[in-house]
Every structure is written in C-alpha cells, then in structure tokens.
matplotlib code that plots the C-alpha trace (Angstrom):
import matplotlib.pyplot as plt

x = [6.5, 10.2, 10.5, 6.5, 8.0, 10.7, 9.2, 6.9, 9.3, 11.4, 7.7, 7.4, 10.6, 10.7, 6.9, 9.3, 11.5, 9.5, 7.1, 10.2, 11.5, 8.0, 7.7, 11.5, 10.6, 7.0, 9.0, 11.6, 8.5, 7.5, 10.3, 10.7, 7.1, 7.4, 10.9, 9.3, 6.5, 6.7, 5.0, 2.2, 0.8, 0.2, -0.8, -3.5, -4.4, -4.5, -6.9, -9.0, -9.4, -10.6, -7.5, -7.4, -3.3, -1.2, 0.4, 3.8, 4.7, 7.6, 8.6, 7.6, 3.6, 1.4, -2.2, -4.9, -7.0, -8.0, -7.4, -9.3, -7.9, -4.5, -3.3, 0.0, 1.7, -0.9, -3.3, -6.5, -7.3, -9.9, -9.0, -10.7, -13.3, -14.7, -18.0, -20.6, -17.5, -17.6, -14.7, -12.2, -10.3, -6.7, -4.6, -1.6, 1.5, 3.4, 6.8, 5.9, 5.3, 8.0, 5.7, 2.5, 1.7, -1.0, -2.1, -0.4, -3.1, -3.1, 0.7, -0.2, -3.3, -1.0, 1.6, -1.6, -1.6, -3.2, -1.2, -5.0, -5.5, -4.2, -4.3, -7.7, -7.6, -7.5, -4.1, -3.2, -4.0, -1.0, -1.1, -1.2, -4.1, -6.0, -5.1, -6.0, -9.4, -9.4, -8.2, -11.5, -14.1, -12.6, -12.4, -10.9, -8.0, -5.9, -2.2, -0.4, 3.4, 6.8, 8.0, 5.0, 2.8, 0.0, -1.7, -5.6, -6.4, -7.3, -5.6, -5.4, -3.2, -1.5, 2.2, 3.8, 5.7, 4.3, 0.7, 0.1, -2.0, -4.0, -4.1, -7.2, -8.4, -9.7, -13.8, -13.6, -14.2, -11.5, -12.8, -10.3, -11.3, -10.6, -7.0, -4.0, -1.2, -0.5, 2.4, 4.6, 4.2, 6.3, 4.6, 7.9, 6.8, 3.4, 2.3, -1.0, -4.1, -7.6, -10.8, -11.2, -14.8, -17.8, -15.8, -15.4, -12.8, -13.9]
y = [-11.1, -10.0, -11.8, -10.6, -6.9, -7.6, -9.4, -6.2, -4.1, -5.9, -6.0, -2.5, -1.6, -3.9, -2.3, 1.4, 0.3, -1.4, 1.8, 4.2, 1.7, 2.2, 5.5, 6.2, 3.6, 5.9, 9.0, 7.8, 6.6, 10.1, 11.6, 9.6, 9.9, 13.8, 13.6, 12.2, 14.5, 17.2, 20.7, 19.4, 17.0, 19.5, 21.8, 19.4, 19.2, 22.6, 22.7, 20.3, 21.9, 25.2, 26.8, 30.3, 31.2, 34.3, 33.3, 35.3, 35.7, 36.7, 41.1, 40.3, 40.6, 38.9, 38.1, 36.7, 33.8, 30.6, 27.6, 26.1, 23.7, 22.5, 21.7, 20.2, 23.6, 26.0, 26.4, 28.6, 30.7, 33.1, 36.1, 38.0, 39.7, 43.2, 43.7, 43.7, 42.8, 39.4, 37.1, 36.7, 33.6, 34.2, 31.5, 31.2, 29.4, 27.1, 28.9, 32.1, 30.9, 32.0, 30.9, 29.9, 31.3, 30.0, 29.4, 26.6, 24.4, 24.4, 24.0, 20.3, 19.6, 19.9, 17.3, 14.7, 14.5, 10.9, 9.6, 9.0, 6.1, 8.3, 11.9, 14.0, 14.9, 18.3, 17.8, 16.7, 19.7, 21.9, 26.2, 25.9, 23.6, 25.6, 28.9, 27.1, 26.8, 30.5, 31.0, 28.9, 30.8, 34.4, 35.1, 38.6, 38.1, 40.4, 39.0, 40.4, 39.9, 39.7, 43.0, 45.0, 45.7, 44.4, 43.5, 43.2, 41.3, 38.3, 34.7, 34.4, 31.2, 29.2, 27.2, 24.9, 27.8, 31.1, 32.7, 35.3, 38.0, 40.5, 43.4, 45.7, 47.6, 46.3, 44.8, 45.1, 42.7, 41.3, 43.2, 44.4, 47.6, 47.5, 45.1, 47.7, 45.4, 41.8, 40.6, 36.9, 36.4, 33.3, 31.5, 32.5, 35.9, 35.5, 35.9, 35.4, 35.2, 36.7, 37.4, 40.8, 42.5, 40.4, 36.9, 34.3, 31.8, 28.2]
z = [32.1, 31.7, 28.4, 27.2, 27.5, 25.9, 22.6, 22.7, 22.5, 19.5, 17.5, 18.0, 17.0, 13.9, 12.9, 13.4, 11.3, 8.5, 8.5, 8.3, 5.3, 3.5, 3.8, 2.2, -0.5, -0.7, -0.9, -3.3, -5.4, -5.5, -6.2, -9.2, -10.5, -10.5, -12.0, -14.9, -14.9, -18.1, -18.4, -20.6, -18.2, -15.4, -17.7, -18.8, -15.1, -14.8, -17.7, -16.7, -13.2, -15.2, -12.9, -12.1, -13.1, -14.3, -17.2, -17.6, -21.2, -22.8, -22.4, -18.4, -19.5, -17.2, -17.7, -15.1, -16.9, -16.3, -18.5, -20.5, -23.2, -24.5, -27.8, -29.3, -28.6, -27.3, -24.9, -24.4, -21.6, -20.8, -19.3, -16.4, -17.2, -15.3, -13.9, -16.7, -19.6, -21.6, -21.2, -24.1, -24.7, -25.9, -28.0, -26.6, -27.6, -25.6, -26.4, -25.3, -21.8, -19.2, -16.1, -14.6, -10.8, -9.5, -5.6, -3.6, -4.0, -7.8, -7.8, -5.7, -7.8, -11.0, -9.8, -9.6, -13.3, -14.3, -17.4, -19.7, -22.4, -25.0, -25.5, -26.5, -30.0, -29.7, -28.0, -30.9, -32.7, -33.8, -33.3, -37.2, -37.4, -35.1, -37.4, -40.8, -39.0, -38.7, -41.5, -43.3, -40.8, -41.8, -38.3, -37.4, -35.0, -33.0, -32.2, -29.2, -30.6, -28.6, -29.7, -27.2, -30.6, -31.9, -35.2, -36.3, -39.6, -40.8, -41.2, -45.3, -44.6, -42.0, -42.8, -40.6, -38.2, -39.3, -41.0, -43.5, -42.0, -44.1, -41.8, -41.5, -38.6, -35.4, -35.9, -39.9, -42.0, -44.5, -47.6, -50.3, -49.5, -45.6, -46.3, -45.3, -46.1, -45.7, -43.5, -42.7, -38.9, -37.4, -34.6, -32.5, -32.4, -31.1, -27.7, -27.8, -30.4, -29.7, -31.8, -32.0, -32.4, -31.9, -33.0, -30.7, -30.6, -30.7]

ax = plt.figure().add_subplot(projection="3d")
ax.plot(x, y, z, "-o")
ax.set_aspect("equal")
plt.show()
C-alpha cells in the first residue's frame, strides 16, 4: 500500500508539472501570436463583427459608429443615428485615427483575428481609389478636416495623396454656376469623408 501511495503521488505531481509546463508554453504561444498581431487585422475583426466603437480622431474629436468595412488605408463607419434620423457612413482615413474604445468584449473579440487566404479586394482598395470613384459618380461630399473646419463640394479628381475639390454649398449640385472655388486637399488633412445631401456612400 505504502509504495501504491507513493507512485500516486509522483504521477500526480509529474501530471502538475507537465500541465504547469503546457500552459507556460500556451501562454508564451500567445504572447507571441498577439505580438505579431498589427492594427489592421483587428480592425478587420472589428469590421466584420459590425462593432459598436468611438473612434477618436485627430483635434480630440470622438465619434460613436460602428464599423463597417476596411480598405488599404481607410475604413467606413456609420455613425449613430437619433430616433427617426438615417445613418451616415463616414470615410475615414487610417492616419487620422488616434484610438478605438470599444467595450471589453470587443477589445478580446479583436485579438481573435484569423489570418484569411488572402485579403478581400476591397482591402486592397486605396483612400484614392475609393475617391476617383467619387469622383466618376459626381457624388457631393462633405470632408471634416484636421484644422476643426469643414468643406462641401465635389471630388473633380483624385492623385495619389491628395484630391481637388470644387467647392459649392452643402446638397448642391456641381454646376458652374453653384462652384465657389476649387481647392488641393492632401489626404493628411482629412479626418473623415461623408456624402452630404441625399448621396450615399457606397
């Protein structure tokens, strides 16, 4: 009996120790997963989970919307809206991002993010692309920009890093008549891009 004890006791405490040795080889495994983790992949997951978030942009703005889709270096959210008000989904850079808050949960959902086949093709899509599309549909647009203003027009063309804007007032159409000047706007100075009147972004 003396010597049955005793081999129990040595089994249990090798089984201790071989669980305590996998679960420091599980954590390290962790650790190193999420170490290699990058924003855009738990933003994707946050996108994909349609996640409620403040996004916290750049001049300490802070906006309520949930995510919806991300691109090469954007992402579109739709804000909030009020009893009885349609939804509007901004464009919003990547850059002018300072944070994300979102609820506890989220914050563990996001560190779940599956590495897929490939990425979609619209994350593919570049801020500009997305803009040139504008640009083609004649879509009036209002752009929230770093400075605290904002300007209403329409997209005439789209570069690599910045647009050119013919500005007009808020629900006009770009007509020569309604055109009130035409402005360079770098993609640095952006905060977010909305459709302004009845236009809906894609």
């Amino acid at each position: 009996m003396h010597w049955d004890r005793l081999f129990e006791d040595l089994e249990g405490q090798l089984a201790s120790e071989w669980e305590a040795e996998r679960a420091a080889l599980d954590a390290e495994s962790e650790r190193l997963r999420i170490s290699r983790l990058d924003l855009r992949s738990r933003l994707r997951m946050l996108c994909g989970l349609n996640a409620p978030v403040v996004l916290e942009l750049a001049g300490s703005q802070r906006f309520p919307v949930r995510l919806r889709a991300l691109g090469a270096d954007w992402l579109a959210a739709e804000s909030s809206a009020g009893a009885g008000a349609q939804s509007a989904v901004s464009v919003v850079p990547l850059a002018a991002i300072q944070g994300v808050s979102t609820d506890h949960g989220m914050l563990l959902a996001s560190l779940d993010a599956q590495d897929p086949a490939g990425p979609a093709l619209r994350e593919r899509m570049t801020l500009g692309f997305v803009l040139r599309d504008l640009a083609r549909r004649r879509v009036p647009l209002r752009i929230a920009l770093r400075d605290g203003g904002d300007v209403h027009g329409t997209v005439d063309r789209a570069g690599a890093d910045h647009l050119d804007l013919a500005e007009h007032d808020a629900g006009e159409l770009r007509r020569a008549g309604a055109v009130r000047g035409f402005r360079i706007i770098p993609f640095t100075a952006m905060l977010w891009i909305r459709a302004s009147g009845d236009a809906q972004l894609p």
